[in-house]
N, C-alpha and C positions, 0 to 999 in steps of 0.2 A: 670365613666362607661368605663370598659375596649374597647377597640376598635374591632369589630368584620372583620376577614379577609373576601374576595371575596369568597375565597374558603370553608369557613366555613356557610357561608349564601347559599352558592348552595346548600352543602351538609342537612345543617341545610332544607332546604325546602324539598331535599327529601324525608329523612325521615317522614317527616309530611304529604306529597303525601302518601307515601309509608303506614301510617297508617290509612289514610282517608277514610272507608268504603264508600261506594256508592251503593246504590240498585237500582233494576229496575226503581223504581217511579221516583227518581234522573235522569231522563232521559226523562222522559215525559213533555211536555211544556203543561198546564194548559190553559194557556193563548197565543190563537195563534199570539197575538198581534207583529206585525214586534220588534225586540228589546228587546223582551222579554224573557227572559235565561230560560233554564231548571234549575234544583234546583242543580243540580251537579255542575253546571257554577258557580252559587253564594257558593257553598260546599268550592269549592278549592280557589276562590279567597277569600274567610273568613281563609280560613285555612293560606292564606298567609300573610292575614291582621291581623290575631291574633301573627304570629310569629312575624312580624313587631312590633306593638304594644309593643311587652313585650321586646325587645328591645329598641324601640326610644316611649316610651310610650304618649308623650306630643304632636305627631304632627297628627292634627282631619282632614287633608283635604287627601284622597286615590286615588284618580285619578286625571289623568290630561292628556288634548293630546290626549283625545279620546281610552284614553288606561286602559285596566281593574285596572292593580293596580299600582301603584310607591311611594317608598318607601324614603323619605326622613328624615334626620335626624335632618335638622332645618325647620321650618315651610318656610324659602326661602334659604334655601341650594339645592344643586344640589341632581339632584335624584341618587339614591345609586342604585336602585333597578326597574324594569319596569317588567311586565308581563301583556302578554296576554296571556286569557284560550280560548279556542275554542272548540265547540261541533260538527262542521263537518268540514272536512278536506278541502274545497273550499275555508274557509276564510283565510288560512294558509298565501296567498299572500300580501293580507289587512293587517296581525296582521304582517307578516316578513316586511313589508316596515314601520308601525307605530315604529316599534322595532329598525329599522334600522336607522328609521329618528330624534331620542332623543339620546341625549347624555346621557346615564347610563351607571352607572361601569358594574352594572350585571344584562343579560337582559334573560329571561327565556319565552319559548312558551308551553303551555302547550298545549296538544289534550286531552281531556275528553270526552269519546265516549263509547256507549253502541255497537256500529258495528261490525257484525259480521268479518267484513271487517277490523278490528279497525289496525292492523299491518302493512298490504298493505297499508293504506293508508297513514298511520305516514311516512312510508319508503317511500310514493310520495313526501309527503308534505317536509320531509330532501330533497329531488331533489331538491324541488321548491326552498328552501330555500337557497340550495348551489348554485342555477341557480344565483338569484338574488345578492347575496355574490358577488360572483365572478363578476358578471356585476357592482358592485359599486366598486370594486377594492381598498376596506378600510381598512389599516393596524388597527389590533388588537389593538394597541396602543391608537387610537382614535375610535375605533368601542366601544369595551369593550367586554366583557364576555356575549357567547350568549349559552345557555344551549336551551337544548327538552327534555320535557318530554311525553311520554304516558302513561295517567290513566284510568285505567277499571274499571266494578266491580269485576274483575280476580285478586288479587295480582300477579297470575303467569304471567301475560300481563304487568306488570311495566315495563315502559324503559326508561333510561336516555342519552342524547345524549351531551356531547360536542362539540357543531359545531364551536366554535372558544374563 
C-alpha cells in the first residue's frame, strides 16, 4: 500500500467535505439528550471514517481521547490522523485543546453549523484557536498539521483554514 502524504489526506478530506450534502433535518438534534449529535455531526465524521477505512481498511477501533475520530494505521500505531466536528462554535475551545493535547501528524477541526451566523463565528472560533496556539508556544515540528474547516448546507459557505 503505497504511503499516503500529510498533504494529500488534508486535501483528500476536503474534497469529501466539499461533496457532503447536508440538509436542514441534519441539523436538528431528535434527542435532546446531553451528548447526543445532530445527524450532520455523525454525516462528517462517517465521511472521515469511510475515507480512512478505504485506506487503512483493517483497523475497527475510531476514537480515542474523547476525540470524534483518529486515524490509525496499525491497530497500536500512532495516530496519523485526529478530528474533531463541532455543531456550535463555544465548544471550539474543548475540541482546540483535545487536538492540541495528542500527538497527530494531521489534526483537523471541523465547525458544521446550520447558523445564520455560521462565518462570524468560524472567524471567532480561528481567534480562539490562534489565542491558545500561541499560549502553548509549540513548534510545528511537534504540534503537527492542524487544518479548519467550515461546513454548511451552502457549498458557497465552504472554508478551509491552514492554521499551522
Amino acid at each position: 500500500m503505497a504511503e499516503t502524504s500529510e498533504k494529500e489526506i488534508i486535501n483528500d478530506i476536503e474534497e469529501r467535505l466539499k461533496k457532503l450534502d447536508l440538509k436542514e433535518s441534519d441539523f436538528q438534534k431528535e434527542d435532546k439528550t446531553p451528548g447526543v449529535k445532530a445527524p450532520g455531526h455523525d454525516k462528517v465524521v462517517n465521511v472521515i471514517r469511510d475515507y480512512w477505512d478505504e485506506k487503512h481498511p483493517f483497523i475497527p477501533v475510531y476514537s480515542a481521547h474523547g476525540i470524534d475520530y483518529v486515524g490509525r494505521k496499525t491497530s497500536q500505531g500512532l495516530i496519523e490522523l485526529a478530528v474533531e466536528v463541532d455543531s456550535s462554535s463555544w465548544r471550539v475551545r474543548d475540541s482546540c485543546m483535545k487536538l492540541a493535547d495528542i500527538r497527530a501528524k494531521d489534526k483537523i477541526w471541523i465547525y458544521v453549523t446550520n447558523s445564520e451566523t455560521a462565518e462570524e463565528n468560524f472567524e471567532d472560533a480561528l481567534r480562539d484557536i490562534d489565542i491558545i496556539l500561541r499560549i502553548r508556544n509549540e513548534p510545528k515540528e511537534t504540534f503537527g498539521n492542524f487544518v479548519a474547516f467550515l461546513k454548511t448546507r451552502n457549498p458557497k459557505d465552504f472554508k478551509k483554514v491552514i492554521i499551522c
